[in-house]
C-alpha positions in Angstrom: 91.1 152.2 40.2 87.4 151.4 40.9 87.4 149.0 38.4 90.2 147.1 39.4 89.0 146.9 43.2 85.7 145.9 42.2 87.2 143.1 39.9 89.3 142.0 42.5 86.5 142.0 45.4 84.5 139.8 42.8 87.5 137.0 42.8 87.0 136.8 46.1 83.8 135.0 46.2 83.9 131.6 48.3 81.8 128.4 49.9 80.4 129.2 52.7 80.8 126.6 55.5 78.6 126.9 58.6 79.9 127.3 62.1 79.0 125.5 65.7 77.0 127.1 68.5 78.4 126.8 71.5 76.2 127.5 75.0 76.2 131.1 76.2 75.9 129.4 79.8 77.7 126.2 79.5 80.8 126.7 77.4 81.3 122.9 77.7 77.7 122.5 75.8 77.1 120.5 72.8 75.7 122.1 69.9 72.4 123.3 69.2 69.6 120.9 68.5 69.5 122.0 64.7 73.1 121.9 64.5 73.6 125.3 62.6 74.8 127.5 65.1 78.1 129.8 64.6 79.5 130.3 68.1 78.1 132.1 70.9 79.9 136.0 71.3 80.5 135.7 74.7 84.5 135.9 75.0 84.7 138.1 72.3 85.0 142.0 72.3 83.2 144.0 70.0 84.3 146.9 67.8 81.6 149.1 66.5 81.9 150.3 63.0 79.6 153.0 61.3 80.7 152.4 57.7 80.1 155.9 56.3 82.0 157.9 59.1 85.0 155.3 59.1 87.1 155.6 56.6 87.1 156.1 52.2 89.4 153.1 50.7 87.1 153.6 47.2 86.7 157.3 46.5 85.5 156.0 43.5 82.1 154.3 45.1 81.1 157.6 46.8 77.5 159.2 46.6 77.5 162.3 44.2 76.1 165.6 44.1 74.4 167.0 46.5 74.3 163.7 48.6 78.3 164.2 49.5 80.2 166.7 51.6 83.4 166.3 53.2 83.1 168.7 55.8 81.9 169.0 59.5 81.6 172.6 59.8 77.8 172.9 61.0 75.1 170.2 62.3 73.6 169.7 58.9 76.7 168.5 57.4 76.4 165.0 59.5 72.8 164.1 57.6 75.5 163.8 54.2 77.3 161.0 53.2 81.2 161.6 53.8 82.4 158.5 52.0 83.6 155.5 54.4 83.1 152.0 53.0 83.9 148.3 53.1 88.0 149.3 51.6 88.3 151.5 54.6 87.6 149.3 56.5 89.9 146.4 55.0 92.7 149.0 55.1 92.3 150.1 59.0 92.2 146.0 60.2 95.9 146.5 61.6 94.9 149.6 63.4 91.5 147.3 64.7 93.7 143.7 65.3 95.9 146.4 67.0 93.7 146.8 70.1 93.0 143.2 70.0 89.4 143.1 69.5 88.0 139.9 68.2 85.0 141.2 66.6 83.3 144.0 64.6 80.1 145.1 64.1 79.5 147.1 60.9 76.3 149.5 59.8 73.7 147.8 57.2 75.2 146.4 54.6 71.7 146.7 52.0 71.9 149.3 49.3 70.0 152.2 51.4 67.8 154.8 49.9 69.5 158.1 49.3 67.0 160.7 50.0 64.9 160.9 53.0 61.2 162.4 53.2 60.5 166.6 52.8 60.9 168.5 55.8 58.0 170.8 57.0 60.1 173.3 54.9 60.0 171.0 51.8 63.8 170.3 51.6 64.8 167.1 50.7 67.4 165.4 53.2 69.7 162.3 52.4 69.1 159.9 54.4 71.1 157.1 53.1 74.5 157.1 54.8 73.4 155.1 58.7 71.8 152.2 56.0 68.9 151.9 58.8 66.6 152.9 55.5 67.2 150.3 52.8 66.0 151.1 49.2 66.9 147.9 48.3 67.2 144.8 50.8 68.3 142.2 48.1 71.6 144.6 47.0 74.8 145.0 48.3 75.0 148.9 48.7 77.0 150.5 46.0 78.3 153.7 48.7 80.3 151.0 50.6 80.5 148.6 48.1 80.7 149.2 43.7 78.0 150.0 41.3 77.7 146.5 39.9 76.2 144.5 42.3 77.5 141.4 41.8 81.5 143.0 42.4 79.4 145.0 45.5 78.6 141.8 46.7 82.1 140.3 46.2 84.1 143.5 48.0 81.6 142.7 50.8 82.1 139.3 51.0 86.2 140.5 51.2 85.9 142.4 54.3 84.6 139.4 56.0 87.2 137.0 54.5 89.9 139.7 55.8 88.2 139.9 59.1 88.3 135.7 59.8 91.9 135.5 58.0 92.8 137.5 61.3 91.1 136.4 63.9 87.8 139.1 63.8 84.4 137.8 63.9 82.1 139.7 61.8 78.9 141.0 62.8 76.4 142.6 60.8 73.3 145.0 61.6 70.5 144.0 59.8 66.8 146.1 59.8 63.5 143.6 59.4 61.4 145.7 60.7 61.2 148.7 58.3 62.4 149.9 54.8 63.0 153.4 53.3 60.2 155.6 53.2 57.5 156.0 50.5 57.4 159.8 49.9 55.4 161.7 52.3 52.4 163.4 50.5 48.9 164.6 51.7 46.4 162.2 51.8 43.3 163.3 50.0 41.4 161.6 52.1 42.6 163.7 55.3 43.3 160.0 57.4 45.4 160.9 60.1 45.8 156.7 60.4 47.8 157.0 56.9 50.0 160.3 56.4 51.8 157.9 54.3 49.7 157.4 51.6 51.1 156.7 47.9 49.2 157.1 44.7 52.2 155.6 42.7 53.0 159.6 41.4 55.1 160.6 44.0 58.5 162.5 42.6 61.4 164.2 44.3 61.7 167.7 42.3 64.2 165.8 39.8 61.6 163.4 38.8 62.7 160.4 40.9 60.1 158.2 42.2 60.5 157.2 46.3 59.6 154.4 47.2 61.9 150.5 47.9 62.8 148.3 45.1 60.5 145.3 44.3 59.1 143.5 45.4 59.2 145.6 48.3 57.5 148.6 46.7 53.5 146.8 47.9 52.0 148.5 50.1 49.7 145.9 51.7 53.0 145.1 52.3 53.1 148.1 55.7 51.3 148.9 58.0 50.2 152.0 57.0 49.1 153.5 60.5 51.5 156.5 61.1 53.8 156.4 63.4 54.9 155.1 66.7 52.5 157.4 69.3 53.5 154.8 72.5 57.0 153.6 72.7 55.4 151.6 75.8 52.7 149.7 74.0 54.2 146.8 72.2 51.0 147.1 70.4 51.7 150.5 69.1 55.4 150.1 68.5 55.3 147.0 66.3 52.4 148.4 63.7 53.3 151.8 63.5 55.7 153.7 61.7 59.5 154.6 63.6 60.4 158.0 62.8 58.3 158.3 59.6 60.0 155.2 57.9 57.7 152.8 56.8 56.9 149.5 59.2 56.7 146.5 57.5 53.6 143.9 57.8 55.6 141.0 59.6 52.2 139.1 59.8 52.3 139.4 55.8 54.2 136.2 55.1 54.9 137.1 51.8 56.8 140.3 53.3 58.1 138.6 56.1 59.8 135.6 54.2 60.9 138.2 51.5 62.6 140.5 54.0 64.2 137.2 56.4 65.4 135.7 52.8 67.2 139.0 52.0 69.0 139.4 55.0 70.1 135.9 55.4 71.0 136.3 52.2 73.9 138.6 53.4 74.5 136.1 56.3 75.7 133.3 54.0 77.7 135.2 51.8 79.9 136.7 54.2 79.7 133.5 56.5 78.6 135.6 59.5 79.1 135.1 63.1 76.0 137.4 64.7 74.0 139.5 63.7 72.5 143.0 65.9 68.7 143.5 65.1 67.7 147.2 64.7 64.5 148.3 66.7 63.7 145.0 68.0 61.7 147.2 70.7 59.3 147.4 67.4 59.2 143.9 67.1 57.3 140.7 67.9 59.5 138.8 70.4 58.3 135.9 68.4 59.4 137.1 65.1 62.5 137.8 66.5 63.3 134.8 67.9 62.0 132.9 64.4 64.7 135.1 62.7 67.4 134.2 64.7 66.7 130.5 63.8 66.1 130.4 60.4 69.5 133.0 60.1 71.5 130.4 62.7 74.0 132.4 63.8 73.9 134.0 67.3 71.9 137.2 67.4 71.5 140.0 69.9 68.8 143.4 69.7 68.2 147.0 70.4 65.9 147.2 72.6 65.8 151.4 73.4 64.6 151.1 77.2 66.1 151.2 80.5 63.9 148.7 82.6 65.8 145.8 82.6 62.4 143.8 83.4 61.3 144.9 79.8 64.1 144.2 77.6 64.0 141.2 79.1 60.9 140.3 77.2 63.5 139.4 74.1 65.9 137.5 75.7 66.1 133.7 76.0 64.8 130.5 74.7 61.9 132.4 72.5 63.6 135.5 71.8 67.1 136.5 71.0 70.2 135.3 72.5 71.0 139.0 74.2 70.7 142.1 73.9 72.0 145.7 74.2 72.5 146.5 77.8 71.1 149.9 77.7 70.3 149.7 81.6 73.4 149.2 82.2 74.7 152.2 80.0 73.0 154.5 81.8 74.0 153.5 84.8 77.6 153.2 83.6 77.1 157.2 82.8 75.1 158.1 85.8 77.2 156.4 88.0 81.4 156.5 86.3 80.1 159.5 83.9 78.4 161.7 86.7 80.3 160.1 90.4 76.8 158.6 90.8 75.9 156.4 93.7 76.8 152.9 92.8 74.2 151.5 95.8 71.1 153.7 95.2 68.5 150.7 95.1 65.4 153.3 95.4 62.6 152.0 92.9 63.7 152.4 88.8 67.2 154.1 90.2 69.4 153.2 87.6 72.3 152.7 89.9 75.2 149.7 88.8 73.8 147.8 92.3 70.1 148.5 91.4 70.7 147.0 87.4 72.5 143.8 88.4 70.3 143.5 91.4 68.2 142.9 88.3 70.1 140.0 86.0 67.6 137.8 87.2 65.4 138.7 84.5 68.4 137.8 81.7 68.4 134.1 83.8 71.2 132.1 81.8 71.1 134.8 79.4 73.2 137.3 81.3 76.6 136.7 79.9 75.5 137.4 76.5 74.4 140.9 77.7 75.9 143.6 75.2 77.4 146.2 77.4 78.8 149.7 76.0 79.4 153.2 77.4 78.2 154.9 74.2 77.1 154.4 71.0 76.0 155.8 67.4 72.8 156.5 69.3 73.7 158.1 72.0 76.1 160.7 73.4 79.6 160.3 73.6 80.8 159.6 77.5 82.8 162.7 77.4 79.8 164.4 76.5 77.6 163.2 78.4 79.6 164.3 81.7 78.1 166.8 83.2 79.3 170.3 84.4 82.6 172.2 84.9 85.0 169.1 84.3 88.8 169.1 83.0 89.7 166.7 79.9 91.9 164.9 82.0 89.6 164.0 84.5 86.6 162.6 81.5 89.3 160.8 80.1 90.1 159.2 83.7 86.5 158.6 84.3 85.8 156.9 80.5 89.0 154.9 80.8 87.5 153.7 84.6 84.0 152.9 82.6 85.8 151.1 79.9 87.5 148.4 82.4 84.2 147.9 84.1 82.4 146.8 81.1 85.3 144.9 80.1 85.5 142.7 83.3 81.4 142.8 84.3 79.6 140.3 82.7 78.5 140.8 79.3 80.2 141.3 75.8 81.3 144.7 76.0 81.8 147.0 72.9 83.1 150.1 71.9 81.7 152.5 69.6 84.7 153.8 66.8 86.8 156.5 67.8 86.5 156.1 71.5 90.0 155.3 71.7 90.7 159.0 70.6 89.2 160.7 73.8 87.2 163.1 71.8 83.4 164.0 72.6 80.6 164.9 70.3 81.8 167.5 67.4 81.5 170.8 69.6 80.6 169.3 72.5 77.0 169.3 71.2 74.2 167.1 73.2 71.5 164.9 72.3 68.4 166.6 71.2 65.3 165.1 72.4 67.2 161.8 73.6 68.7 160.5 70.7 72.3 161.8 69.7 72.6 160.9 65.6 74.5 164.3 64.1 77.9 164.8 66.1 78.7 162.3 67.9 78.9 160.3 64.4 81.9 162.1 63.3 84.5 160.9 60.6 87.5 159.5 62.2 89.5 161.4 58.9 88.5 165.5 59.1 88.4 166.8 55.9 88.1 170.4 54.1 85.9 172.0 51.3 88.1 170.1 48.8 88.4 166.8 50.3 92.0 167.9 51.7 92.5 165.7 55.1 93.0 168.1 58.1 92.4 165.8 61.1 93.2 162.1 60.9 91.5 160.1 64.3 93.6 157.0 63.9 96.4 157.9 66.3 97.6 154.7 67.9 99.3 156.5 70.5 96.3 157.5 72.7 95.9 156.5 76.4 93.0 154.8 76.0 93.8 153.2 72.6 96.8 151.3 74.3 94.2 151.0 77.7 91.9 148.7 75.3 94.2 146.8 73.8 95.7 146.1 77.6 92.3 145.1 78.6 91.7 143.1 75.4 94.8 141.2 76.6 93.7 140.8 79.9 90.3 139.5 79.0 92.0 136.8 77.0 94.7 136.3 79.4 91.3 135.4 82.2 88.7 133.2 81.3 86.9 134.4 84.4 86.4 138.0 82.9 84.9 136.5 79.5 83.1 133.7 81.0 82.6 134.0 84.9 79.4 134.6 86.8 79.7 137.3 88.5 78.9 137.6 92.5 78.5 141.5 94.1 81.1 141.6 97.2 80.9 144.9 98.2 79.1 148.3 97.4 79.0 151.6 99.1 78.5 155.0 97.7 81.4 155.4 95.7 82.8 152.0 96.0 81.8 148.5 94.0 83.2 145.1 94.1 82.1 142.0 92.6 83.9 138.4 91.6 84.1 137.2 87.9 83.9 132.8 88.6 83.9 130.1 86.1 82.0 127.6 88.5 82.2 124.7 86.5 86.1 123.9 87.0 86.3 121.7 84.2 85.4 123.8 81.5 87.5 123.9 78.6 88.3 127.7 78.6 90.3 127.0 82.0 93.8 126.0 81.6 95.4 126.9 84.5 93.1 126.2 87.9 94.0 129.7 89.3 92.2 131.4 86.1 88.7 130.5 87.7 88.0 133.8 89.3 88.6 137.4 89.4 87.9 140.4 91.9 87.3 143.4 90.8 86.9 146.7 92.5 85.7 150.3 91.0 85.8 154.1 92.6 84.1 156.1 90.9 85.0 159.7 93.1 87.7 162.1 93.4 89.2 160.8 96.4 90.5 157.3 97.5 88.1 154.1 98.9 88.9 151.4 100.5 86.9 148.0 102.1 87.9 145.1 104.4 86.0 143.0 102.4 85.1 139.2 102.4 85.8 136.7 100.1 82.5 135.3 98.3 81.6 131.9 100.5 81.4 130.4 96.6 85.1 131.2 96.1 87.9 128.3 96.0 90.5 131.2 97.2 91.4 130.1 100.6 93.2 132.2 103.6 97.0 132.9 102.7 96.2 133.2 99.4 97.9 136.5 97.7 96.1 137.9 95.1 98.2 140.1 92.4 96.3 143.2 90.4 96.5 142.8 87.0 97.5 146.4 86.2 100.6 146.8 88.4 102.1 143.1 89.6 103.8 145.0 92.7 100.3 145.7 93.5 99.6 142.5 96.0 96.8 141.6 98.6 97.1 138.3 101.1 93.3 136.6 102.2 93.4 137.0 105.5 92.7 133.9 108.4 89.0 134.9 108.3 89.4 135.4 104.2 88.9 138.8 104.0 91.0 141.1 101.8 91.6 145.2 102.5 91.2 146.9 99.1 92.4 150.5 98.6 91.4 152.1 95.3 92.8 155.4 94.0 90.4 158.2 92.7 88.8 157.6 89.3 90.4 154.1 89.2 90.1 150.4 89.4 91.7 147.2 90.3 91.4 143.6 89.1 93.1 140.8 91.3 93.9 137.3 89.7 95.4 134.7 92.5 99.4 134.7 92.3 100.6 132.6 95.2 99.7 130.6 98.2 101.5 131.5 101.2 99.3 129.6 104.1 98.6 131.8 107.5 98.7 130.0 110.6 97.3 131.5 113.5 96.5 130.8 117.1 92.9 131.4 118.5 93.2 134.1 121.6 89.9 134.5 123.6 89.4 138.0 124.2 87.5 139.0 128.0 85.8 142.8 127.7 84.7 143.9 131.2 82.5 146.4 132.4 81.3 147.4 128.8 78.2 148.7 129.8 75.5 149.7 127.1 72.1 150.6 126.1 69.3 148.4 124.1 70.7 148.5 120.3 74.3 148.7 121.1 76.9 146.1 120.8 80.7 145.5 121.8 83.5 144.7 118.7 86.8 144.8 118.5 88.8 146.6 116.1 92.7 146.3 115.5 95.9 147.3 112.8 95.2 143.7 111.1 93.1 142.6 108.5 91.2 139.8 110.8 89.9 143.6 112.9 89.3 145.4 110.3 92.3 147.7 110.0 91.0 150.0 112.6 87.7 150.6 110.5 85.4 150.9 113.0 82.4 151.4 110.0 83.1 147.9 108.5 83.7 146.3 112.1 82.4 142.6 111.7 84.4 141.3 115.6 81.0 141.1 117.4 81.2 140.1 120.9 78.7 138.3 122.7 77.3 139.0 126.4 76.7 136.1 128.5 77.2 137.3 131.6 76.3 141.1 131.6 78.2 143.3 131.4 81.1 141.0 130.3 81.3 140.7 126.4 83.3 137.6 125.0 84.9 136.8 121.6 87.6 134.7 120.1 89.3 135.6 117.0 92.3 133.5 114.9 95.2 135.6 114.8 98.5 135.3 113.0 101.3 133.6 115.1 104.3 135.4 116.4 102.4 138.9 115.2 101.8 142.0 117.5 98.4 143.6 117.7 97.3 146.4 118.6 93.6 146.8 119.0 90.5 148.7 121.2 87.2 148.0 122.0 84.5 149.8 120.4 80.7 149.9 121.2 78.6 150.4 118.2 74.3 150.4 117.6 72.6 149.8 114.6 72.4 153.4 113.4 76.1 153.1 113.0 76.6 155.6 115.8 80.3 154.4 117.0 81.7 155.1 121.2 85.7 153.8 121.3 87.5 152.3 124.2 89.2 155.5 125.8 93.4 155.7 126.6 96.0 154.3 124.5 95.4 151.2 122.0 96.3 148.0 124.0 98.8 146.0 122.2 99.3 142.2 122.7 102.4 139.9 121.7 100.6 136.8 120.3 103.3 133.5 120.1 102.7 130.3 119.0 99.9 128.5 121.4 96.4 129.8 122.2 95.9 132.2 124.5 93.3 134.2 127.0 93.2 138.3 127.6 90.7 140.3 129.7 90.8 144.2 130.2 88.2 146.6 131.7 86.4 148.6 128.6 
C-alpha cells in the first residue's frame, strides 16, 4: 500500500509556472516591479491545518516505537506523533471545499527531528510531530510524506496539485529562524552564554547522535547564546535561543542562503501561493522582508505580541506583506469571548475600538491583516471563555466571533476542528501563555489499538454549515474581502462599522450595489440597538433599504437624514447589503419650543416614533435646537410626507443627564407642503 502511494505521489511531479501579484491595496494594481509575485491573499479564507493531528491517509509513513501513540488519555500523550499526513489531507479536501474556503495553511513540511532535548528528569521527549524543529531542511518529511525522499517530495507536491485542481490556495509554514536542537549537555566550561555546547559526542541512550543534517550540523553556523531572556529586546530575541531550539546565524551568509534556498526550495515544487513565517518576532525585519522577495510569493508572520504599534515593525514595503493579527485576537476573546467592552480606549486596553483605533500603524497594509479567534498556539475560544457558561451560549459567542473576523478587514482563518464546537481536550488551559498539548487534538479519537472511537469530521455541526455560509457570503460581497472599513458606531456592548470598496471601478465589483457593507455586532446577553448614521463616505443615499444577509425579511430603509435604526439580538450579528431604492420625500416643518428654560450646559432636542428623532432614544438624540431669542429654542427637521408623528421635547446637558417635556406626546399630521408648529415646553 505504501509503496504504491509513494509511487504514485512520485508521477505526480510537474513544471512549475509562477503566478502574478496583485496589490493588497489596489486590486486594480499592476504587478510587482520584479514580476514574480503569486497573488495577494486578501479575498481568500484560510483553513489551518496541523498535519500530525489531521488525519492518517498512509498508516504506513507513521513514526515508530516509542515516538507513536494513538491515544489522548493524559497531557503527555499530545508531545507523540498520532499519525496525520499529506494523504489525510488529500482525502478530507471535500470535507475542506465543503465549507468553501479558498485556502490552507499546513504545518512544516521539512523532515523534523524526532526527539527533542532531556528534561531536567533526563527523559527524552519527541518533539517532531509540530515540524517547528527541522532535522533536515533540504527533505521532505517522511511522517507526512514516504521514506524515499524523492516519492516524499512527489506526495507533497500532490497535495498542492489537489488543492489548485479545486480551487485552494496552498500555504505553507516555513521556520528560517531556527533548526532542531543540538543535544543539551554540560558545558565544561560552566558558560552560562552556551548551555548548548556540542563536543561532536553527544548520543541519545540508543546511540543516536542529535544534531541537523548537513550542512546544517556547523555550529558557527548558531548563535550559541542561550536563550531568549527579553522577548522585548529585538536584540535579545533575534540572537538567542526560542525555547532551547537552536537560533541560526542569519548574519552568516553561508547559513542564511542555505536555509532561504531550502525553503524556497519547497516553494517551487509545490508552486505555492504564501507562505506564514514562524517566530518572525525573532527575526530581522530586514531578513524578513529579503526572504519574502527572493521566495516571491506573498508572505505573512508570527509576530507573538499584542501592541499593534510593534508588530507593526514587519509590515509593509521592508517587511512582510502582513501579519498575524494577534491584537486583534485578544480582543476578539476579551471582548466576543468574555462580553468585553468593545469601546474601552484606556491606554494598551485591548478593546475591538482601541485595536482598530490603531490600523494606522498597518497603513495600506491593513487588509492583509491575518485575523483568527484561535489557533495551534493558543487556547481554543470555548476555552478560553471564562466562568460558569452553558455550551450553548460559547458556541453562540464563537459563532458571533467567527462572522466578525469574517466581514472586518483582514484575511480571517480558522484553526481545524473549530467547526466541531469542541474546546481544549478536558477543558484544560494554557500553561504559562502558550496552549501546545490539548488544544492540538486529533480530529479522529483513537484507542490503545489504533481502533477509531471519536471521528471530528461531522458536517452537520452548526458552525461547520455557519462557515461555509459566511464563506459564501464573503464571495457573494466584494466589500467584506476587499472594503476599507469605516467605525459607525460603538458603545459598550454594541459595534458597527462599514466594509467600502472606494474605488468603484475595480474589477472585483460587478454589480454597483456590492460596494459596501454594514455590519453590526452585540456581544451581551440581551438585545442592542442604535439610530445610527450613514458614514458621510457612503454612496447609500436616503430611501435606500438595506437587506441583512442572514435573514432577507430582515430589512432597514436610510432615513431622510440617512440614518438607519439597527436592533441586534443577544450574542448576535447583522450584515446589511443595499436591496432596493425606494426614495423618501419629505416636507421641512419648523418646529417653535417656548418657554424651555434651562441652566448653563443644557440644551433643548426633540425626540419622536421616527427614525429622523431618534425613535424616542432620548440617549442618541442628535435634533438640537438652537436659542435665538431666549428662552425660545428653534429647529427644522425633513419629515416624511403624509406621515403622523408623535414627538416631545427633551432638555439634555452634557453629562447625559435627560429632563422630558411633561403630559402626553404631542402628535402632528404632516401633508404634503411645509409647515410651522410652536408649543410651550
Amino acid at each position: 500500500m505504501r509503496l504504491k502511494k509513494c509511487l504514485a505521489a512520485l508521477l505526480t511531479v510537474s513544471t512549475i509556472a509562477s503566478g502574478l501579484y496583485v496589490s493588497p491595496v489596489n486590486v486594480n494594481a499592476a504587478k510587482k516591479s520584479n514580476g514574480n509575485y503569486h497573488g495577494s491573499l486578501q479575498g481568500e479564507s484560510i483553513y489551518q491545518i496541523m498535519v500530525d493531528r489531521f488525519y492518517d491517509g498512509d498508516p504506513s509513513n507513521n513514526a515508530k516505537g516509542e515516538a507513536f501513540r494513538n491515544t489522548e488519555w493524559e497531557e503527555e500523550d499530545f508531545r507523540y506523533m498520532h499519525g496525520g499526513d499529506w494523504q489525510g489531507i488529500i482525502d478530507k479536501l471535500d470535507y475542506i471545499k465543503g465549507m468553501g474556503y479558498t485556502a490552507i495553511w499546513i504545518s512544516p513540511v521539512s523532515d523534523p527531528q524526532l526527539w527533542g532535548m532531556p528534561d531536567g528528569t533526563g527523559k527524552q521527549w519527541p518533539t517532531a510531530y509540530h515540524g517547528y524543529n527541522a532535522y533536515d531542511p533540504n527533505r521532505a518529511s517522511r511522517y507526512f510524506g514516504c521514506e524515499d525522499p524523492a516519492a516524499s517530495e512527489a506526495k507533497l507536491k500532490e497535495l498542492a496539485d489537489k488543492c489548485h485542481e479545486k480551487g485552494i490556495k496552498i500555504i505553507l509554514d516555513v521556520v528560517p529562524n531556527h533548526l532542531g536542537d543540538f543535544i543539551q549537555i554540560d558545558d565544561p566550561d560552566n558558560n552560562p552564554h552556551n548551555p548548548h555546547y556540542y563536543n561532536g559526542n553527544a548520543k541519545l541512550k540508543d546511540g543516536t547522535e542529535i544534531k541537523p543534517a548537513a550542512p546544517f550540523d556547523q555550529m558557527s553556523w548558531y548563535h550559541n547564546k542561550g536563550n531568549i531572556t527579553n522577548y522585548e529586546d529585538p536584540n535579545n530575541a533575534e540572537d538567542h535561543d526560542m525555547g532551547g531550539i537552536d537560533d541560526l546565524e542569519l548574519d552568516n551568509p553561508e547559513a542564511k542562503k542555505a536555509i532561504f534556498k531550502a525553503i524556497k526550495h519547497f516553494v517551487d515544487l509545490t508552486n505555492a501561493d504564501a507562505v506564514r513565517v514562524d517566530a518572525a518576532k525573532c527575526m530581522k525585519v530586514s531578513d524578513i522582508h529579503e526572504l519574502q522577495e527572493y521566495l516571491g510569493v506573498t508572505s505573512f508572520g508570527e509576530n507573538f505580541d499584542m501592541r499593534p504599534g510593534f508588530v507593526s515593525q514587519w509590515v509593509g514595503d521592508k517587511g512582510e506583506d502582513g501579519m498575524l493579527d494577534f491584537p486583534l485576537f485578544q480582543a476578539v476573546v476579551n471582548d466576543f469571548g468574555n462580553c468585553g467592552n468593545f469601546n474601552d480606549t484606556s491606554n494598551g486596553a485591548l478593546s475591538v475600538q482601541n485595536v482598530f483605533n490603531q490600523d494606522g500603524y498597518y497603513g495600506k497594509n491593513v487588509n492583509n491583516m491575518v485575523t483568527f479567534i484561535d489557533n495551534h498556539d493558543r487556547d481554543r475560544f470555548l476555552t478560553a471563555i471564562e466562568g460558569n457558561v452553558d455550551q450553548g451560549t460559547r458556541v453562540k459567542r464563537m459563532q458571533n466571533a467567527l462572522t466578525f473576523i469574517y466581514s472586518c478587514r483582514g484575511i480571517p482563518t480558522v484553526f481545524q476542528g473549530t467547526e466541531q464546537e469542541l474546546g481544549n481536550k478536558w477543558g484544560l488551559s494554557a500553561h504559562g501563555g502558550i496552549s501546545d498539548t490539548c488544544n492540538r487534538w486529533n480530529m479522529v479519537e483513537k484507542d490503545f489499538n489504533g481502533k477509531v472511537v471519536a471521528d471530528h469530521f461531522n458536517t452537520n455541526t452548526s458552525t461547520y454549515k455557519l462557515i461555509a455560509n459566511l464563506n459564501n457570503i464573503r464571495k457573494d460581497h466584494p466589500a467584506l474581502q476587499y472594503g476599507t472599513q469605516r467605525e459607525m458606531w460603538t458603545s459598550e456592548h454594541l459595534y458597527a462599522f462599514s466594509r467600502r470598496i472606494d474605488d468603484a471601478d475595480s474589477e472585483v465589483v460587478t454589480n454597483p450595489d456590492d460596494i459596501e457593507a454594514i455590519c453590526a455586532f452585540n456581544n451581551s446577553g440581551e438585545e442592542q440597538s442604535a439610530n445610527m448614521s450613514i458614514r458621510k463616505e457612503s454612496s447609500i443615499k436616503p430611501g435606500t433599504i438595506l437587506v441583512n444577509v442572514f435573514d432577507k425579511n430582515d430589512k432597514v430603509k436610510v432615513s431622510s437624514d440617512g440614518k438607519i435604526n439597527v436592533r441586534v439580538p443577544e450574542y448576535s450579528n447583522k450584515i446589511y447589503v443595499v436591496g432596493s431604492y425606494d426614495p423618501v420625500e419629505t416636507v421641512s416643518v419648523s418646529f417653535k419650543i417656548k418657554n424651555a428654560e434651562t441652566y448653563w450646559g443644557q440644551d433643548v432636542y426633540l425626540v419622536g416614533n421616527c427614525p429622523e428623532l431618534g425613535n424616542w432614544d432620548a440617549n442618541g438624540a442628535t435634533v438640537k435646537a438652537i436659542c435665538p431669542d431666549y428662552p425660545t429654542w428653534e429647529v427644522t427637521v425633513e419629515l416624511p410626507k403624509n406621515s403622523t408623528i408623535e414627538f416631545k421635547a427633551i432638555k439634555k446637558d452634557g453629562n447625559g443627564n435627560v429632563q422630558w417635556e411633561g403630559g402626553d406626546n404631542k402628535v402632528i399630521n404632516v401633508g404634503e407642503q411645509d409647515m410651522n408648529y410652536e408649543f410651550d415646553f
